[in-house]
C-alpha positions as a printed Julia matrix, in Angstrom:
237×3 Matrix{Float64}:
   0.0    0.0     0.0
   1.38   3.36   -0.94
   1.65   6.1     1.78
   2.1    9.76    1.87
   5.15  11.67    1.85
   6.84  12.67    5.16
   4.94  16.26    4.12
   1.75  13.89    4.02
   1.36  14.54    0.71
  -0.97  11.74   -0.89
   0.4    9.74   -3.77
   0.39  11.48   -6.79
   1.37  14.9    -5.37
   4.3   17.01   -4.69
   4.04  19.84   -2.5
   6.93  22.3    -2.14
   7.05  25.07    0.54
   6.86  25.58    4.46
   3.22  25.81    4.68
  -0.17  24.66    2.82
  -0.45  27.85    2.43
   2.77  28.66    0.69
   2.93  25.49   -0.89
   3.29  24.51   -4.57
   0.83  21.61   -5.26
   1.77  19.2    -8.37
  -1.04  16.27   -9.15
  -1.13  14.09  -11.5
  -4.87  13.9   -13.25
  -6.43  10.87  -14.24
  -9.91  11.48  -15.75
 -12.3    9.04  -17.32
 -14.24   9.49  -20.57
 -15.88   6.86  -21.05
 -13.13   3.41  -21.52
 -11.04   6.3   -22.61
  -8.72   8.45  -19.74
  -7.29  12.39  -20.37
  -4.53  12.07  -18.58
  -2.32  15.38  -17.53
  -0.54  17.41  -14.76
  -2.34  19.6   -12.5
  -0.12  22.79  -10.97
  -1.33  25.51   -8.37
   0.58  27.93   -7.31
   0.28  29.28   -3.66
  -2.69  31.21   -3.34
  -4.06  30.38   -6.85
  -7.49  31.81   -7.91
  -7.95  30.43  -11.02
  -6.92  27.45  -13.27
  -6.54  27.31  -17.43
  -6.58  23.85  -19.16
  -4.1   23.86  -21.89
  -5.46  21.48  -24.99
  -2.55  21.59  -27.6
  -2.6   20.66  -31.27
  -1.85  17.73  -33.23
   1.81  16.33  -32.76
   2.07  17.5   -29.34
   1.12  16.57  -25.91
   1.2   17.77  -22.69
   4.81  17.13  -22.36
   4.99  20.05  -25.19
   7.97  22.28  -24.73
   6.03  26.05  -25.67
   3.29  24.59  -23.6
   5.49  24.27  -20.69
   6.78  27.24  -21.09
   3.77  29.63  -21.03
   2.16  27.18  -18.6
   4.71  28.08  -15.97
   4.91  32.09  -17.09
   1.18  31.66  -16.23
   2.22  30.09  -12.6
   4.33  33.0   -11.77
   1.06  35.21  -11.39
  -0.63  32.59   -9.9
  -2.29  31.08  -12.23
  -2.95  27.01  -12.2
  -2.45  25.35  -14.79
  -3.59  21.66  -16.39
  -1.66  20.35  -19.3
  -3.48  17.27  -20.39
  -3.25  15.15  -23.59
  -6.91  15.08  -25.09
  -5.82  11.97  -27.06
  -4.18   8.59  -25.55
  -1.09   7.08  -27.22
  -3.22   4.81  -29.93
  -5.58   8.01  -30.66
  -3.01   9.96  -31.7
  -1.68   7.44  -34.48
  -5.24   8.16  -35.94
  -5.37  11.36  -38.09
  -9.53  11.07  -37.91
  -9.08  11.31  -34.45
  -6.86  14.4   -34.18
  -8.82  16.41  -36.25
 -12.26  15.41  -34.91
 -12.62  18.82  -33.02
 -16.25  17.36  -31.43
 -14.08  13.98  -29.72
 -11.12  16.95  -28.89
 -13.66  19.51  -26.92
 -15.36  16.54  -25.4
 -12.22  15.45  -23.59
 -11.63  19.01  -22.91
 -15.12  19.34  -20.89
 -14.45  16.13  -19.06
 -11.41  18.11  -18.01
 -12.88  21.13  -16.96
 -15.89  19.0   -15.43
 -13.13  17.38  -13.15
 -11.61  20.59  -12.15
 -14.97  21.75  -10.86
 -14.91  18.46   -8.41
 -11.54  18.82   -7.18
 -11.14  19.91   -3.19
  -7.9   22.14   -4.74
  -9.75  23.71   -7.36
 -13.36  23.84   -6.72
 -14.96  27.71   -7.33
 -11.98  28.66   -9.28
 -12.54  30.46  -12.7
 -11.68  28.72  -15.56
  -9.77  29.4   -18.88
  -8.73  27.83  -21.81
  -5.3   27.74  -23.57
  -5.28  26.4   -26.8
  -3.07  25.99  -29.73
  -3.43  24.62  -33.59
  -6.07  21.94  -33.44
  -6.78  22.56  -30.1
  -7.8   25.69  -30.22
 -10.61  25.09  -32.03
 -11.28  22.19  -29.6
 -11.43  25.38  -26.75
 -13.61  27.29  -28.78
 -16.18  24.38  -29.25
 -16.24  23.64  -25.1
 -16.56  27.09  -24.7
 -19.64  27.5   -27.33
 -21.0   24.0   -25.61
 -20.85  25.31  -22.44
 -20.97  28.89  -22.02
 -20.88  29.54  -18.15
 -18.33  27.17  -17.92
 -15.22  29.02  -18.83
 -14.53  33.01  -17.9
 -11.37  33.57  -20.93
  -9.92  31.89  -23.77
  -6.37  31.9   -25.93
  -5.75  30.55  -28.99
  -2.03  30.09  -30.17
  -1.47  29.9   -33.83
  -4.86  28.26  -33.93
  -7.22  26.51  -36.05
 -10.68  28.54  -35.68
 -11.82  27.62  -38.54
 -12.66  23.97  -37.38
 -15.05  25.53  -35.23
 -16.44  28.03  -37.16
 -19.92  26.93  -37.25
 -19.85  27.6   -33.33
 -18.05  30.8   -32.91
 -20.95  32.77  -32.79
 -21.69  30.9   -29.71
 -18.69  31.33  -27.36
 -19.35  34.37  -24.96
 -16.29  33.94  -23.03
 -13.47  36.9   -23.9
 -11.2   35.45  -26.64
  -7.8   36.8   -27.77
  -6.2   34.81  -30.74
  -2.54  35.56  -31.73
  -1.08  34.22  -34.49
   2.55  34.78  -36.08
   3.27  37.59  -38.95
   4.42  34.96  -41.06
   2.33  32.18  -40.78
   0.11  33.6   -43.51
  -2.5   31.06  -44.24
  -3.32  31.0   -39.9
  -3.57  34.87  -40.31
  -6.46  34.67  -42.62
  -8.33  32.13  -40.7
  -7.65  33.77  -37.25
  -9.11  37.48  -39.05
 -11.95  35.27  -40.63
 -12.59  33.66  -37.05
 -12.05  37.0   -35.61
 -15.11  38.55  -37.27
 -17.11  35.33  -37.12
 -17.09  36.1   -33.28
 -19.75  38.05  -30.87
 -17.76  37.72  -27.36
 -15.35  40.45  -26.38
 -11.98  39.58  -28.53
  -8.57  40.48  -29.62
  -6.24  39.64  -32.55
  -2.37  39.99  -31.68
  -0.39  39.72  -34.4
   3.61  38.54  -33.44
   5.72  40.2   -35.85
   8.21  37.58  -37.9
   6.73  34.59  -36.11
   5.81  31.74  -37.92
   3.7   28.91  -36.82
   5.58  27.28  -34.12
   6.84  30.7   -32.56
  10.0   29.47  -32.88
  12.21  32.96  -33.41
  13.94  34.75  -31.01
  11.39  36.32  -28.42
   8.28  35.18  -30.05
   7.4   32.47  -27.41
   7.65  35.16  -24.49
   5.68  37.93  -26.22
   2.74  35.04  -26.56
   3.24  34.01  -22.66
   3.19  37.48  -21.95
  -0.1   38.07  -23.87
  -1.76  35.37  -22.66
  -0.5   35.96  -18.86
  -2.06  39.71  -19.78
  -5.7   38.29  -20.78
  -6.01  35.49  -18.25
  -4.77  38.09  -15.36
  -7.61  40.32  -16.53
 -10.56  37.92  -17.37
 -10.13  35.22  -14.85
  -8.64  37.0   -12.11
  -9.34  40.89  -12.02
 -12.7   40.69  -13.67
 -15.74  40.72  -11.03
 -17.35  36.9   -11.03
């Protein structure tokens, strides 16, 4: 039988600090969908307020570098944070499945669902983070289940998948998309007008797709850090 840790930590976390209440808490997530699991990691920062569930695109996972990177920008003001993959390892190999944006937002409202039962994170506002396909998976949930979710960003994304819902999502939206990466440009202004929530459209100079030039990766963090601080944590409930 597996025990604690001598912090009393239950299996599956890692706390790091001098008190609960300056404690970093790091859980592993294990949710069911049906015979299917999203499986992911689960980080609060002390004093956290609010949580954003970060559904990435095709190739990726939760193990996803950029991810990872604006995931713990988004820590440093306190933000939590859920990186989960939306597929398991055999979905993935299945191109139907990756671009089935309905299966993708499914999985993400399981996720969100599960955040709302969680002792650690229950009453906290929700956002989205989502990038290429998974984007459009966010913007689905969101139109699916309006009162669910209080902000949403969409890196380099795919709106288009979900265009027949956009009119639908209420929650404030900011898409940014790369200078370069002309073909997402068009979609993101198309998907930009398609819209009726409050919404943004940042534009990185030079960046391509992957946001892979010098700098381009912190301006999105710092975008995204921007919107979520003001939607999810300085906006009244």
């Amino acid at each position: 039988m597996q025990r604690g840790d001598r912090h009393g930590n239950s299996p599956g976390e890692i706390s790091m600090g001098v008190s609960m209440k300056d404690r970093v808490l790091e859980r592993l997530a294990e949710i069911s969908v049906g015979a299917r699991k999203v499986r992911g990691i689960l980080v609060l920062p002390p004093a956290a307020s609010a949580v954003v569930v970060f559904a990435h695109g095709s190739g990726s996972g939760r193990f996803s570098p950029r991810n990872q990177f604006v995931a713990k920008v988004l820590q440093q003001s306190r933000l939590g944070t859920l990186l989960i993959d939306l597929l398991e390892e055999d979905e993935a190999e299945d191109r139907a499945r990756v671009f089935d944006i309905g299966l993708l937002a499914g999985r993400l409202q399981a996720a969100a669902d599960w955040l709302a039962t969680q002792r650690e994170t229950l009453g906290m506002r929700l956002g989205y983070f989502g990038a290429s396909t998974g984007a459009a998976a966010a913007l689905l949930a969101a139109a699916r289940k309006p009162a669910a979710v209080a902000a949403i960003v969409a890196r380099g994304g795919r709106p288009d998948l979900a265009r027949e819902s956009l009119s639908q999502v209420t929650a404030p939206t900011l898409l940014i998309v790369g200078g370069d990466d002309e073909v997402v440009v068009d979609l993101n202004k198309e998907a930009y007008a398609l819209l009726r929530c409050q919404r943004q459209l940042d534009i990185v100079p030079g960046a391509t797709h992957l946001f892979s030039e010098p700098g381009a990766l912190e301006e999105v963090a710092r975008l995204a850090e921007e919107w979520f601080l003001r939607y999810l944590v300085q906006a009244p409930a």
